[in-house]
C-alpha positions as CSV (number, residue, x, y, z in Angstrom):
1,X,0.0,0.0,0.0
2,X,0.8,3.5,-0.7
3,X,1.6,5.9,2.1
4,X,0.2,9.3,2.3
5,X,2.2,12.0,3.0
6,X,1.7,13.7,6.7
7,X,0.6,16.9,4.6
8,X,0.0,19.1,8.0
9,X,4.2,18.7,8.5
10,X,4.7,19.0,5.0
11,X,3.3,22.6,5.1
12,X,4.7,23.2,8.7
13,X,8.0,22.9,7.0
14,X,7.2,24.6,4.2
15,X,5.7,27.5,5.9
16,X,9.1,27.5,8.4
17,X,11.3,28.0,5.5
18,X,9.3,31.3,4.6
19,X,9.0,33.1,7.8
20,X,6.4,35.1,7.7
21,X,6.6,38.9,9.3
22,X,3.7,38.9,11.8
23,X,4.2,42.9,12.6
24,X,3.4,43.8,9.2
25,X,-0.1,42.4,9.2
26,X,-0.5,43.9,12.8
27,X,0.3,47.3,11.4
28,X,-2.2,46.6,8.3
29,X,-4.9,45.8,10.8
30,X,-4.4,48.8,12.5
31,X,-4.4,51.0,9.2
32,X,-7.3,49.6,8.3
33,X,-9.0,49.7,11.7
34,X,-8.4,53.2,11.8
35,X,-9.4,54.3,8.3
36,X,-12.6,52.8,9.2
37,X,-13.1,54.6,12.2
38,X,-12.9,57.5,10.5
39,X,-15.1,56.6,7.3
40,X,-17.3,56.0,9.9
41,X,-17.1,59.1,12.0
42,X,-17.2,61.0,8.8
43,X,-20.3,59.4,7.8
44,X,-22.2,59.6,11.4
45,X,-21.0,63.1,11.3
46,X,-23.7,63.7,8.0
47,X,-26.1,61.5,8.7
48,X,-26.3,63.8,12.3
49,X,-26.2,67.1,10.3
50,X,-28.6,65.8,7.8
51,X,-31.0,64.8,10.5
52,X,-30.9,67.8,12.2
53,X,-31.1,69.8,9.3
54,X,-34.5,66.9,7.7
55,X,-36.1,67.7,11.6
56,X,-35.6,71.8,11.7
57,X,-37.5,71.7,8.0
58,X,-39.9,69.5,8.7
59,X,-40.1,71.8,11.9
60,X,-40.6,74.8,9.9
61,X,-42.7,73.4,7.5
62,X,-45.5,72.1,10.2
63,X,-45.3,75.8,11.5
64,X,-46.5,77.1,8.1
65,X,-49.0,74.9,7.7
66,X,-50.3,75.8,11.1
67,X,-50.7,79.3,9.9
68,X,-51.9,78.0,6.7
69,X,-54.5,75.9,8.3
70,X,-56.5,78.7,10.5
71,X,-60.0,80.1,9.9
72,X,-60.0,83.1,6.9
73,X,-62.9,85.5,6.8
74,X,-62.5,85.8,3.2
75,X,-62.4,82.9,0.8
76,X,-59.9,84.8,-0.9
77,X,-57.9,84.8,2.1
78,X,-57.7,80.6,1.7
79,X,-56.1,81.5,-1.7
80,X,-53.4,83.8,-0.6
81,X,-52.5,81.8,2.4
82,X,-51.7,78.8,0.1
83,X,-50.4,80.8,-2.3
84,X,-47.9,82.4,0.8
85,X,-47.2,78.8,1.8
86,X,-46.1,77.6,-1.6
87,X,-43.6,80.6,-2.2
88,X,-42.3,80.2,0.6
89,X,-41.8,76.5,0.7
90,X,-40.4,76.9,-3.0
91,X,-37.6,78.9,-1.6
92,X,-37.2,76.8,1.7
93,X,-36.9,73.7,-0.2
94,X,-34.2,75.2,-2.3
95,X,-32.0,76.7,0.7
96,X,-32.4,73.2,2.4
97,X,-31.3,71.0,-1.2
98,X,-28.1,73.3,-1.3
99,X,-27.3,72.8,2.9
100,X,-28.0,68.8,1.7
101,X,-25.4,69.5,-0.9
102,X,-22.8,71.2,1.0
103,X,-23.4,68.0,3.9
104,X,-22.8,65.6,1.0
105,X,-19.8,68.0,-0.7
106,X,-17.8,68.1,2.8
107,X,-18.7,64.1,3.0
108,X,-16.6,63.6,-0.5
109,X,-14.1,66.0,0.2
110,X,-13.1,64.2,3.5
111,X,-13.4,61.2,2.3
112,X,-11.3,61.6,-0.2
113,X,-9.0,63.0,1.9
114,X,-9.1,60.0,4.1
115,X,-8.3,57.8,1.3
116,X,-5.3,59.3,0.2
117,X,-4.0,59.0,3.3
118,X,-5.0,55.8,3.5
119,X,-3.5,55.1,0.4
120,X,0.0,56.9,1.1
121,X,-0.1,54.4,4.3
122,X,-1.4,51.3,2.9
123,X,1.8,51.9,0.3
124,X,4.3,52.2,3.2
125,X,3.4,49.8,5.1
126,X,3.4,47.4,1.9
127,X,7.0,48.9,0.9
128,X,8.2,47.8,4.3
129,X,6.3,44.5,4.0
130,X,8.2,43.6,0.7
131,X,11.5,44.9,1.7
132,X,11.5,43.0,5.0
133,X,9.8,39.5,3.4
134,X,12.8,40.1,0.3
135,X,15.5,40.5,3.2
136,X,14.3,37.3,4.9
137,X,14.0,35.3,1.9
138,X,17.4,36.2,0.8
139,X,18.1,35.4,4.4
140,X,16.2,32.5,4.0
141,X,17.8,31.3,0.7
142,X,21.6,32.2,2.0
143,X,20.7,30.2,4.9
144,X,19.1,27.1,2.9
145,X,22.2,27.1,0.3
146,X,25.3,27.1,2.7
147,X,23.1,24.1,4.8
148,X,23.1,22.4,1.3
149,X,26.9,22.9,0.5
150,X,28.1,21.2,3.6
């Protein structure tokens, strides 16, 4: 009968003779962990501002129609008061769509910031990664070579 190789030594050997730099995936981790800490405070930052500014409208709005809702003493009056309502809505709605803007223009501003950071980190921390794992292959390769020569 044919043996089968013990493959759990076979890569526990293998994975020896290419030691593996532990600190470099820490430091990824903790890049990443913190990038997404602040994605996230960036985005719980609008989301706030949006609600704040969704609740002062809707705020505003209600009071209007409050106004807009009382008794007239002229039918006419009903006219005008809808008509007042709907001008000034019109121009509410337009100041609150360009504050929604600016929330969403800030929001892509500093999260483009944050990825270029990101990104300038991401590619140090890789250029470290690479230059150590090269240095202990050679290491590794030096090592494995003189071992076979004696």
């Amino acid at each position: 009968m044919a043996k089968t190789d013990d493959i759990t030594a076979m890569m526990k050997e293998m994975m020896g003779a290419f030691p593996m730099d532990t600190k470099a995936m820490d430091d990824a981790f903790k890049t990443t962990a913190t990038l997404s800490e602040k994605l996230s405070g960036v985005a719980l930052e609008a989301a706030k501002k949006s609600t704040e500014l969704s609740a002062s409208w809707t705020k505003d709005t209600l009071s209007k129609m409050t106004e807009m809702s009382k008794a007239k003493a002229e039918p006419a009056d009903y006219a005008k008061s809808m008509t007042e309502f709907a001008s000034a809505q019109a121009e509410v709605t337009a100041e609150n769509m360009a504050a929604f803007a600016e929330i969403a223009k800030k929001v892509q501003m500093d999260t483009v910031e944050l990825m270029m950071a990101a990104g300038k980190d991401f590619s140090e921390d890789a250029t470290a990664a690479v230059k150590k794992a090269t240095n202990d292959a050679t290491a590794a390769a030096k090592k494995a070579s003189t071992a076979a020569a004696k």
